[in-house]
C-alpha angles and dihedrals in degrees: 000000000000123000089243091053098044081052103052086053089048111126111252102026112119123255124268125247138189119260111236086209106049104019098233127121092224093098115098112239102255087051100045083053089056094042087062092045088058101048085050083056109048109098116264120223098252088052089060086045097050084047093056085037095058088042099043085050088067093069101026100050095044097149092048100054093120095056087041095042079056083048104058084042101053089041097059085043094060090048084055088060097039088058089063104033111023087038105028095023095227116143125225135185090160103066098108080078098082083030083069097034088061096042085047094046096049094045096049096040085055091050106048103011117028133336095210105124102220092041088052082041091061100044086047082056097054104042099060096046081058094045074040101053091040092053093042085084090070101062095056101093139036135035132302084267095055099046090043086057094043088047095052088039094057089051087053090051090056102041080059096051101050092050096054088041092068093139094074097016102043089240108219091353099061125229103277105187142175127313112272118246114240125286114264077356098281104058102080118197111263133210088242093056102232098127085053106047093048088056092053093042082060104049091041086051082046085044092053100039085054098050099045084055081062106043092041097053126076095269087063100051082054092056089065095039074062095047103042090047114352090184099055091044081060104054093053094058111273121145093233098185090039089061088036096057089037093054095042094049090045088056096040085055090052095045088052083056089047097055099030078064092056092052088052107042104082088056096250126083099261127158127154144181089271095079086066100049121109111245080069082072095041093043094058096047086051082061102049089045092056090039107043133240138256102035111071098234087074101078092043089048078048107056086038095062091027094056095035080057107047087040100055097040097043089054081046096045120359098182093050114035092110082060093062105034085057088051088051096052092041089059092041083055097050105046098026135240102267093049091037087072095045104041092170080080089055094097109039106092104278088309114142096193 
């Protein structure tokens, strides 16, 4: 028997695996583990499409910049859900809480301390990871029923806080503060809107590359160990509340960009009570649910179908818009995202070939 054969039954030598990229069964088990990780996280050629697509529609939708600025927001809002539901399965109804700490904290940072937009960005930012980090603890324990009830608790707390609280927040009446510098110092916020809507179509696009450098790694592959059998993730040795705490006050930091990006858009320093309600929280559930979770794009392909569709029923019909957004949802639900876009499946039988 050859050196080579007698090695590879050596005791103590790990076992080989196949290698998802060449086919053979010459590649150790652990890299073989991080060769797979690497092929999920090369870039894919419609990621590199929806990115020219979102930059070509700066200059080709000119006229429509506001409905697509509320777009990219909405859109990085909803990634910052999915983080948490569609990766760590932990379900929120109470997200719009970190939504309304970054609008808050960028609005007040422009009115008494400085009006420059990025700098307001990056204290919105941390400000709610540390709102983020503090609440984690909540969603340790109990079931998916208890932490959807203490996340939506926790919303309520601070709508009401920052009602009665009128003489910093503004109360009813909103914080309306002072006029944002201009962007990098020479881009000043139009009327249009195109100066805002290209800088949130760049901190959505730094939004998604950073939190497809989370879900991709192996931390991230941890997260939905966590969601699919927590127990069993932690009796192999994973430090389930570490992860838990780690995911929560990443998406939190991504909510409080989110809604820091909503308080600057119009070019002055605005934030009401409104960022805190709680159809913000419903809204962007709705968009996960007709995007799909656990997979990033889904809360983009979301607020995309989620905002066209508000916009143009509610021109149609502004009393009963609602009605038709819930019919819409009640049919996705019925017949199932995948066949919904192919309705030539619908009678075959379930098939969805």
């Amino acid at each position: 028997m050859s050196d080579s054969r007698v090695a590879d039954r050596a005791p103590g030598r790990p076992k080989p695996a196949r290698d998802p990229l060449k086919g053979s069964t010459d590649v150790p088990v652990g890299q073989g583990a991080v060769i797979s990780l690497r092929s999920q996280a090369r870039w894919r050629w419609w990621e590199f499409a929806l990115a020219v697509a979102a930059a070509a529609s700066w200059f080709l939708l000119p006229a429509h910049t506001p409905l697509l600025t509320e777009i990219a927001i909405l859109a990085l809002f909803a990634i910052s859900l999915d983080l948490v539901l569609g990766y760590a399965g932990i379900v929120s109804l109470g997200h719009t809480a970190f939504f309304g700490v970054g609008a808050y904290g960028a609005a007040l940072f422009a009115t008494h301390v400085m009006p420059d937009p990025l700098v307001g960005l990056v204290v919105a930012i941390a400000v709610s990871s540390v709102a983020g980090a503090l609440s984690s603890v909540l969603i340790m324990r109990g079931s998916d029923l208890t932490r959807l009830m203490v996340t939506l608790g926790l919303a309520l707390v601070l709508f009401e806080l920052a009602n009665k609280l009128d003489h910093i927040t503004g109360g009813a009446d909103g914080l309306q503060g002072a006029q944002m510098a201009p962007l990098l110092g020479s881009f000043e916020f139009d009327l249009q809107g195109r100066v805002a809507y290209a800088y949130c179509l760049v901190v959505l696009a730094v939004g998604v590359y950073f939190a497809r450098r989370v879900v991709k790694s192996p931390f991230g592959v941890s997260l939905q160990a966590l969601r699919d059998n927590r127990l069993r993730a932690a009796s192999i040795g994973l430090a389930v509340n570490a992860r838990l705490a780690a995911v929560y006050t990443v998406a939190a930091g991504l909510a409080g960009a989110a809604g820091a990006l909503s308080a600057q858009k119009t070019g002055f320093a605005f934030a009401s009570l409104d960022v805190l309600a709680f159809h913000q929280s419903a809204d962007v559930m709705l968009m996960l649910v007709i995007g799909g979770t656990g997979y990033l794009y889904g809360g983009i392909f979301g607020a995309i179908i989620f905002k066209l569709l508000q916009d143009l029923i509610s021109a149609w019909t502004p009393q009963y818009w609602t009605f038709w957004i819930g019919l819409f949802l009640i049919v996705l639900m019925l017949v199932g995202r995948e066949r919904l876009i192919r309705p030539w499946t619908w009678w075959r039988g379930g098939s969805t070939r």
